[in-house]
C-alpha positions as CSV (number, residue, x, y, z in Angstrom):
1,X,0.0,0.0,0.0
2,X,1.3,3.3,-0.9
3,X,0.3,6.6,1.4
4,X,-2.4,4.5,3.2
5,X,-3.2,3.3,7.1
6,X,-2.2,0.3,8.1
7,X,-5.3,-1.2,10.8
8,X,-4.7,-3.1,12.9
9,X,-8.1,-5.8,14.2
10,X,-9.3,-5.4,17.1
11,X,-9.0,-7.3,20.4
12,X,-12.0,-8.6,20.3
13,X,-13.6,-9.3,16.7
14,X,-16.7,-7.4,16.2
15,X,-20.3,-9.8,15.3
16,X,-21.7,-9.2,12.3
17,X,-25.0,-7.5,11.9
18,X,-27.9,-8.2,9.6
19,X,-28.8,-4.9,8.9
20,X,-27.9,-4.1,5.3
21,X,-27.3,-0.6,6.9
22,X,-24.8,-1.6,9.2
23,X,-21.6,-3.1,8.3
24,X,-19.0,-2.4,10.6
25,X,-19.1,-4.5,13.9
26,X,-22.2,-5.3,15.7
27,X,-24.0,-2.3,14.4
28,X,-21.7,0.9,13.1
29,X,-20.8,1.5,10.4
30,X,-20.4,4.4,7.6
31,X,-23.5,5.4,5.7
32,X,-24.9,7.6,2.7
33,X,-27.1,9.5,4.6
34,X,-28.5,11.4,1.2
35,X,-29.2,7.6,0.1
36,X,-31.2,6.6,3.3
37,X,-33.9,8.5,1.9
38,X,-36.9,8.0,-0.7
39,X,-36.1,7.4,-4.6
40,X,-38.8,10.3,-5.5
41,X,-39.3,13.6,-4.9
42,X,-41.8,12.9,-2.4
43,X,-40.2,13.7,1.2
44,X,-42.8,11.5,3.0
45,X,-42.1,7.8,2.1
46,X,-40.3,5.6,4.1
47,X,-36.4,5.5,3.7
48,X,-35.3,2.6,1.4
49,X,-32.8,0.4,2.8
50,X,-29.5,0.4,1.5
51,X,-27.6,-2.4,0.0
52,X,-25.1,-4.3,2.2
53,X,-21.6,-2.9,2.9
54,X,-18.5,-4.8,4.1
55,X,-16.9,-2.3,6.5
56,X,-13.5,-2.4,7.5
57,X,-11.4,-4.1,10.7
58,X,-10.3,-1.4,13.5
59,X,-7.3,-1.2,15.4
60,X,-7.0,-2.7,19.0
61,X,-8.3,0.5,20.3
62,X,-11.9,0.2,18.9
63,X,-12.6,4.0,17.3
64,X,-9.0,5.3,16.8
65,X,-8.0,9.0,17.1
66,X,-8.4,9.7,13.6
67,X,-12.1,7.7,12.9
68,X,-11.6,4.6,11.4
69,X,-12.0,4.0,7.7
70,X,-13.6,1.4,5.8
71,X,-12.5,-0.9,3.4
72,X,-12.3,0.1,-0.8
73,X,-15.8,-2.3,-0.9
74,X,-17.3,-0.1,2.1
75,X,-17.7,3.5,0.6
76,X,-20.7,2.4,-2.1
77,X,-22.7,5.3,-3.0
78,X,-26.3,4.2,-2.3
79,X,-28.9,5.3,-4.3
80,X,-32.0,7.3,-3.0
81,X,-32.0,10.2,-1.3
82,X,-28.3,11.1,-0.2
83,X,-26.0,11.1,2.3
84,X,-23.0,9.3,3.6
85,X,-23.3,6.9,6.9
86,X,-20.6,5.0,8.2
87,X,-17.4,4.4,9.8
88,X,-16.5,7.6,10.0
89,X,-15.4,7.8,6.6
90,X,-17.9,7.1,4.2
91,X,-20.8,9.6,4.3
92,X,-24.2,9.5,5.8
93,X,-25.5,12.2,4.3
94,X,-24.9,12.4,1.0
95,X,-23.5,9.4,-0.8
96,X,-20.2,7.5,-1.2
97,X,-16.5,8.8,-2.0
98,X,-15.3,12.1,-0.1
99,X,-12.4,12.3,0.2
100,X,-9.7,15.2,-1.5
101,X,-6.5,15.3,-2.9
102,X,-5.3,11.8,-0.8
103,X,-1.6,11.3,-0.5
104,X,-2.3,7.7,-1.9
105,X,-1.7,6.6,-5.0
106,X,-4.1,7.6,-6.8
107,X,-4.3,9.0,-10.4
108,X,-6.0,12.3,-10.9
109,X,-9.5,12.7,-10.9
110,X,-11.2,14.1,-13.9
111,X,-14.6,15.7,-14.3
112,X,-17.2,13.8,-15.1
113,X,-18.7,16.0,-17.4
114,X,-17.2,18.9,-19.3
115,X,-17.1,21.8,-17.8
116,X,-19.3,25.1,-19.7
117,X,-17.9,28.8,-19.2
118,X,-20.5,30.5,-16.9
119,X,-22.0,33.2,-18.8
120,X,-22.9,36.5,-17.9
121,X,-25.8,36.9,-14.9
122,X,-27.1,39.6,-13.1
123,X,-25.6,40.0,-9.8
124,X,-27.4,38.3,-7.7
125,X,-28.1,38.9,-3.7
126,X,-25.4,37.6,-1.2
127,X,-26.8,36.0,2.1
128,X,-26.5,38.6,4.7
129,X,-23.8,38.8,7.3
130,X,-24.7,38.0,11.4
131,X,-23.8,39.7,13.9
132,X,-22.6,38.5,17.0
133,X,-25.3,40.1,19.2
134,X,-28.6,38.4,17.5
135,X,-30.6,37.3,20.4
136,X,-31.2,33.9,18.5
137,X,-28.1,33.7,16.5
138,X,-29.4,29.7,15.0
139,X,-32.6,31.4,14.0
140,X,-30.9,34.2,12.2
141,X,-28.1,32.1,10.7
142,X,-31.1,29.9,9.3
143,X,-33.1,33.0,8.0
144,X,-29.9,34.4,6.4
145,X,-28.7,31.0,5.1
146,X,-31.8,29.1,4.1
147,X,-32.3,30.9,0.6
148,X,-28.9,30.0,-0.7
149,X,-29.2,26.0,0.3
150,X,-31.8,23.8,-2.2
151,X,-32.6,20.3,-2.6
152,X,-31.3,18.3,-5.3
153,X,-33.0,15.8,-7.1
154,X,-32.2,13.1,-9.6
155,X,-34.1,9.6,-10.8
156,X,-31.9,7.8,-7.9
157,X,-32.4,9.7,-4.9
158,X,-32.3,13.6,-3.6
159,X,-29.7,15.5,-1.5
160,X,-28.8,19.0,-0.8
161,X,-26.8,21.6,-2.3
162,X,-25.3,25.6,-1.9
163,X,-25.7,28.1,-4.3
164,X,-21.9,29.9,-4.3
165,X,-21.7,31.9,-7.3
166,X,-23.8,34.1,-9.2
167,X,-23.4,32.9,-12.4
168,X,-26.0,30.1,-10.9
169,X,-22.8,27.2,-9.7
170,X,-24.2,25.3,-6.5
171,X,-22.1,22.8,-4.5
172,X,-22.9,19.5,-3.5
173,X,-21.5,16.0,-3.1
174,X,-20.5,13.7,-5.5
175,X,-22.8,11.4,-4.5
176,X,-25.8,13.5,-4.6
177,X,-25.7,13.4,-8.2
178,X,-24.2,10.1,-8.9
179,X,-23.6,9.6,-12.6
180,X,-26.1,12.0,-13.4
181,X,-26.2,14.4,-16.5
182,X,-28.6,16.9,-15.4
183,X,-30.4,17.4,-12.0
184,X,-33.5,18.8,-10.7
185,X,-32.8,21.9,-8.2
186,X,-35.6,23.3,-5.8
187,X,-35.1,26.8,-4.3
188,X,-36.6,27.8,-0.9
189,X,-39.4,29.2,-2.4
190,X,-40.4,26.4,-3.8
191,X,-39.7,27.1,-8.0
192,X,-37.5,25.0,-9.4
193,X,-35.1,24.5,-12.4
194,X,-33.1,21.9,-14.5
195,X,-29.2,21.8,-13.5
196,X,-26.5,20.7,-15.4
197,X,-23.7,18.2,-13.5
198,X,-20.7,20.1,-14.5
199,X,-17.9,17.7,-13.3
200,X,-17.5,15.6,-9.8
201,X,-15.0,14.2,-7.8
202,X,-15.5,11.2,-5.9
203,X,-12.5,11.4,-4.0
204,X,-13.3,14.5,-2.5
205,X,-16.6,13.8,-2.7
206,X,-17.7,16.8,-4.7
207,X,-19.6,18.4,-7.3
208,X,-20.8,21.2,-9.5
209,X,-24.6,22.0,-10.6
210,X,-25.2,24.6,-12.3
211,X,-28.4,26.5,-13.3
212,X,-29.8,29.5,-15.4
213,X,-29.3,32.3,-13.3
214,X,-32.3,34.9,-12.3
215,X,-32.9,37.8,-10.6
216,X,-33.5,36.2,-7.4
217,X,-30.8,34.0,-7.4
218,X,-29.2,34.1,-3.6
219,X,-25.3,33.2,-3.1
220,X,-24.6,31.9,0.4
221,X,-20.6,33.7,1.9
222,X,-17.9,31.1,2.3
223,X,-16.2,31.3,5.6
224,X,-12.0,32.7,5.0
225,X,-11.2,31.9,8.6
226,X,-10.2,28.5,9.7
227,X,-13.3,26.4,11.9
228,X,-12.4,26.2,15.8
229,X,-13.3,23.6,18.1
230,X,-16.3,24.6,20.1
231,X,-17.4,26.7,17.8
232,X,-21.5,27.2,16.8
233,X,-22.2,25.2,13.7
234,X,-25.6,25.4,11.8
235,X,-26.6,22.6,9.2
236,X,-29.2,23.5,7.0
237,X,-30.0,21.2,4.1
238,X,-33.3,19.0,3.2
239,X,-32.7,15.8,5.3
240,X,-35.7,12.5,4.4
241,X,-36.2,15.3,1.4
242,X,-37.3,17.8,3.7
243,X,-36.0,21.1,3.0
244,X,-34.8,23.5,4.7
245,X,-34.6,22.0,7.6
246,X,-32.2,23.7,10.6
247,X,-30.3,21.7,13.2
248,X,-27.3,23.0,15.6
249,X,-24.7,22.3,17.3
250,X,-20.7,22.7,17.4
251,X,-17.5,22.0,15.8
252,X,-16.6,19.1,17.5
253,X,-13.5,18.5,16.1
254,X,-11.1,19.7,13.1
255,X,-8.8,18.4,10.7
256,X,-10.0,14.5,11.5
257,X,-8.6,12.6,9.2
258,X,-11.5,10.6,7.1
259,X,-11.3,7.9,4.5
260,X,-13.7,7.9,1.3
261,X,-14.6,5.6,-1.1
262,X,-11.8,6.0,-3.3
263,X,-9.2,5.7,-0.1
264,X,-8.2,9.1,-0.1
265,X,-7.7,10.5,3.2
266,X,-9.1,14.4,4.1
267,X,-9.0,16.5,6.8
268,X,-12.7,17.2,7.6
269,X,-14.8,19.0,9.8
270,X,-17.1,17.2,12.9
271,X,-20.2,18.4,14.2
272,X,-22.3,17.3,16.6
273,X,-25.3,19.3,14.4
274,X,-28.3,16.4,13.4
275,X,-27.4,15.3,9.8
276,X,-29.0,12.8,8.5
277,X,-29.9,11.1,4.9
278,X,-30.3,14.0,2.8
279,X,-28.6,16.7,4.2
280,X,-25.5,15.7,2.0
281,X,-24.3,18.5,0.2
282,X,-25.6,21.1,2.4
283,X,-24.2,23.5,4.5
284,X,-22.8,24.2,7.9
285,X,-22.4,27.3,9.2
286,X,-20.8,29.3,11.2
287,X,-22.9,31.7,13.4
288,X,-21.9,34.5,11.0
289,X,-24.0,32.5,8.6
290,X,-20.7,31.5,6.5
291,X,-20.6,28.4,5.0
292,X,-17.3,26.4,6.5
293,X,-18.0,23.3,5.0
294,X,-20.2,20.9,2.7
295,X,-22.2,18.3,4.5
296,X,-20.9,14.8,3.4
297,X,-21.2,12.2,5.9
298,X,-21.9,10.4,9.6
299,X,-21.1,7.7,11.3
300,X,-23.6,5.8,12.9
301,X,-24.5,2.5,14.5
302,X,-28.4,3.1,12.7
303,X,-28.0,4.6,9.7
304,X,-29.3,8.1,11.2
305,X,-27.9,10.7,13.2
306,X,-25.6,9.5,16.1
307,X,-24.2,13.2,17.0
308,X,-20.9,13.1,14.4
309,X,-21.0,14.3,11.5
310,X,-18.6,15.2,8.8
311,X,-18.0,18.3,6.5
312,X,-15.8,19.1,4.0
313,X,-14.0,22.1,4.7
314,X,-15.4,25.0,2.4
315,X,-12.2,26.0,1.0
316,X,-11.1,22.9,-0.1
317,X,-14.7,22.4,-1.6
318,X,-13.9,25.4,-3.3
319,X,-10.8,24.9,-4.6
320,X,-12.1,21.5,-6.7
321,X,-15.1,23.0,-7.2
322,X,-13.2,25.7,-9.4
323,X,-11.0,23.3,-11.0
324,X,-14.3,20.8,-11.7
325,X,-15.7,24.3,-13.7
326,X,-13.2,24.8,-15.9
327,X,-13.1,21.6,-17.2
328,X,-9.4,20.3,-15.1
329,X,-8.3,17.6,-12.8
330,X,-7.5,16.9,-9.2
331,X,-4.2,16.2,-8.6
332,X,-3.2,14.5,-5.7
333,X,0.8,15.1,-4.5
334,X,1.9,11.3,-4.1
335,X,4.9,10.8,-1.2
336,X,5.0,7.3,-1.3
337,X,5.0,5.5,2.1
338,X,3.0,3.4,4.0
339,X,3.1,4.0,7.8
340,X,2.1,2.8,11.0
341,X,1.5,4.1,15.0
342,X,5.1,4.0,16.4
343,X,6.0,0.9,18.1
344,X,7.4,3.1,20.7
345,X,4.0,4.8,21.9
346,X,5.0,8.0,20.7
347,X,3.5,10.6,18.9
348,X,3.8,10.2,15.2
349,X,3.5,8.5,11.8
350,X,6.0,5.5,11.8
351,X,7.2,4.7,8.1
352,X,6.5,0.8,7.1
353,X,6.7,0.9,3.9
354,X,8.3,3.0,1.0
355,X,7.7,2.9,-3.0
356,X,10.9,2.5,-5.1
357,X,11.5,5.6,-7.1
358,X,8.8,7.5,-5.5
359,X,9.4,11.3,-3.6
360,X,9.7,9.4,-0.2
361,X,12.7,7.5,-1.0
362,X,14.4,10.6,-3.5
363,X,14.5,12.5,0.1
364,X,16.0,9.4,1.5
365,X,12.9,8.9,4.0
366,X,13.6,5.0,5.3
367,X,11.5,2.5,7.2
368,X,11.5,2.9,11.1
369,X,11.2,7.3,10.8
370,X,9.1,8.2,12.6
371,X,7.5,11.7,11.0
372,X,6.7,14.2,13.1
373,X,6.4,17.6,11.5
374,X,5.5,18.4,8.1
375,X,5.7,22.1,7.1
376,X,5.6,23.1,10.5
377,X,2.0,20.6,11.2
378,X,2.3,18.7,13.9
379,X,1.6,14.9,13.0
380,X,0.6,12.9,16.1
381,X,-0.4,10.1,14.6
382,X,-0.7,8.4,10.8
383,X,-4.3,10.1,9.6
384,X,-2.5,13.4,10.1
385,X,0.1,12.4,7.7
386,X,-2.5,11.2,4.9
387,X,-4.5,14.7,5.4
388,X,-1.0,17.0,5.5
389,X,-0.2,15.3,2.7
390,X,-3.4,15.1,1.1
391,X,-3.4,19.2,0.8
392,X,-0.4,19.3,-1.5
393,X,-0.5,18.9,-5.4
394,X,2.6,16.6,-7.1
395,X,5.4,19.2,-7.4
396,X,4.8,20.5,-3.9
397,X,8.2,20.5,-1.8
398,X,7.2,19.7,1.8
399,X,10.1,19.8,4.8
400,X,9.6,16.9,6.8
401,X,11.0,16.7,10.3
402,X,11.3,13.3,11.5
403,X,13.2,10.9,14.1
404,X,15.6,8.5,13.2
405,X,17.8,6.3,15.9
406,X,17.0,8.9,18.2
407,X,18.2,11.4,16.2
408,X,15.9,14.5,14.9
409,X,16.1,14.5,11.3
410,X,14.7,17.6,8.7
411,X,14.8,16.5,5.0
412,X,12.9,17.9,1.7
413,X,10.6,15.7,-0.3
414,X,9.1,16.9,-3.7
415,X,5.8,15.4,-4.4
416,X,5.4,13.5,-7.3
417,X,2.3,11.5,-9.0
418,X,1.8,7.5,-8.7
């Protein structure tokens, strides 16, 4: 394995549950939670289940510090009404394959379908800004937010998605629109339009709609300043097809190192904030009513909201999202390695395994170094590796600091492509 996590099973093998929702253990296990819901655009019927997943092994510790990922076979993207559900790295709200620019080996991901020039638009209304004295600051982020988030449809299932450009683009997940040409997009007030599936990435788990822009088109903000732990969070997105729905909570967590469909690792943001099958693709908030990331998955022992969800940070959405639009690839940076917890205890990604020829062993990384720092980030354990990495493109030079025999080590690696 190249760039990956090596698990390790767990002390005690978990049982096997029936439910085709559940695959991992006795009853967790990562989940579309946009695919949980109806195949229609009716948001009353009961969810359809979802076919059986094999999820993956865990390490001795049961959940470990980064949440655990599932095997290739357990990131499907379900069909129905979206959303990823699962362990922890497949989504429960919005479909299958998240992930972003992974440091494994990987080829580049192209657009699935070519990407048009947005034409010229009126300018259309930005969501308003919140200040930090509104009495009911979920309440106003919802009334500020809600007319820039719709529900997307296609013949498999529904999801969410946020208008963020006036030229009409909206972002959403991947697997909210599957393999789908064109989508139907339902605004707040209830009219609704036909959008076009510009391109998608299923390792990062996104993609871009876009629709004929009118006069009352409203573009949500994107958030410039980094998430903090603790902070308010506001999810607003059309969960069991019912838009606009509001739920709150906090950042629980940033920078947790998920796995997708497609293996690649990202950095992503938890909430504790009620998502559930159909929210993929939506937005969370900040309580400035910015949007910090795009809805794209839970983990969940029932297929529903357990109280952690997963977003992909908004600038990184962003950043594919533009390259999806004009018609380019993702590239992921590629170092090379396989690694490990250290045998030692301490904090770290220990190397186990390095590619001939790749931009590991050209820096003259070897098996047994333990990495510690990349660029000045901190890496305490192996899923902070795979997201550090995973933020660079091939040609990136990275200075990784790392222990060797005791010794404190600082050597250059160039990223390079698999």
């Amino acid at each position: 394995m190249s760039d990956t996590w090596n698990h390790r099973p767990p002390a005690t093998p978990p049982t096997t549950d029936t439910d085709p929702c559940l695959a991992w253990g006795a009853d967790a296990g990562v989940h579309e939670a946009a695919h949980h819901v109806h195949h229609d655009a009716t948001p009353t019927p009961t969810p359809t289940p979802p076919p059986t997943w094999a999820l993956p092994s865990w390490d001795a510790n049961g959940l470990p510090t980064p949440p655990p990922a599932p095997r290739p076979a357990t990131v499907r993207t379900r069909r129905g009404a979206k959303v990823l559900v699962g362990t922890a790295a497949v989504a429960v709200l919005v479909g299958a394959g998240f992930v972003g620019r992974g440091f494994v080996a990987d080829a580049p991901v192209t657009s699935v379908v070519a990407a048009s020039t947005p034409s010229a638009v009126p300018v259309a209304d930005p969501t308003p800004l919140v200040t930090g004295n509104a009495d009911e600051p979920v309440a106003a982020v919802a009334e500020a937010l809600g007319p820039s988030v719709v529900k997307i449809q296609t013949q498999e299932g529904l999801g969410s998605g946020v208008v963020y450009d006036e030229s009409g683009l909206i972002l959403t997940n991947a697997h909210v629109v599957s393999n789908a040409k064109t989508v139907q997009v339902v605004f707040s007030d209830g009219t609704s339009a036909t959008g076009n599936v510009l391109g998608a990435d299923e390792a990062n788990d996104i993609a871009v709609v876009k629709v004929e822009p009118s006069a009352g088109l409203v573009v949500a903000r994107l958030a410039t300043d980094e998430p903090r732990v603790g902070q308010l969070t506001v999810a607003v997105g059309s969960p069991f097809g019912l838009e606009q729905t509001v739920t709150s909570g906090v950042v629980s967590a940033v920078n947790r190192p998920v796995e997708g469909a497609t293996k690649d690792v990202v950095g992503m943001v938890q909430t504790d904030a009620p998502i559930n099958p159909g929210n993929s693709g939506g937005a969370l908030a900040n309580r400035e009513a910015e949007v910090i990331g795009i809805n794209s998955m839970i983990f969940s022992q029932s297929g529903e909201n357990n109280g952690i969800g997963f977003a992909i940070p908004i600038q990184r959405a962003k950043e594919i999202a533009d390259a999806l639009v004009h018609g380019g690839t993702v590239a992921r940076g590629f170092l090379g390695v396989s690694s490990t917890s250290p045998t030692d205890g301490e904090a770290g990604a220990e190397i186990s395994e390095i590619s001939p020829g790749s931009a590991a062993a050209e820096a003259g990384l070897e098996v047994g170094d333990v990495i510690v720092a990349i660029d000045g980030s901190a890496i305490k354990a192996q899923g902070d590796l795979a997201v550090v990495v995973g933020t660079h493109e091939p040609g990136d030079q990275l200075t990784i600091e790392l222990q060797r025999g005791g010794n404190e080590i600082s050597l250059t690696a160039t990223l390079g492509t698999k």
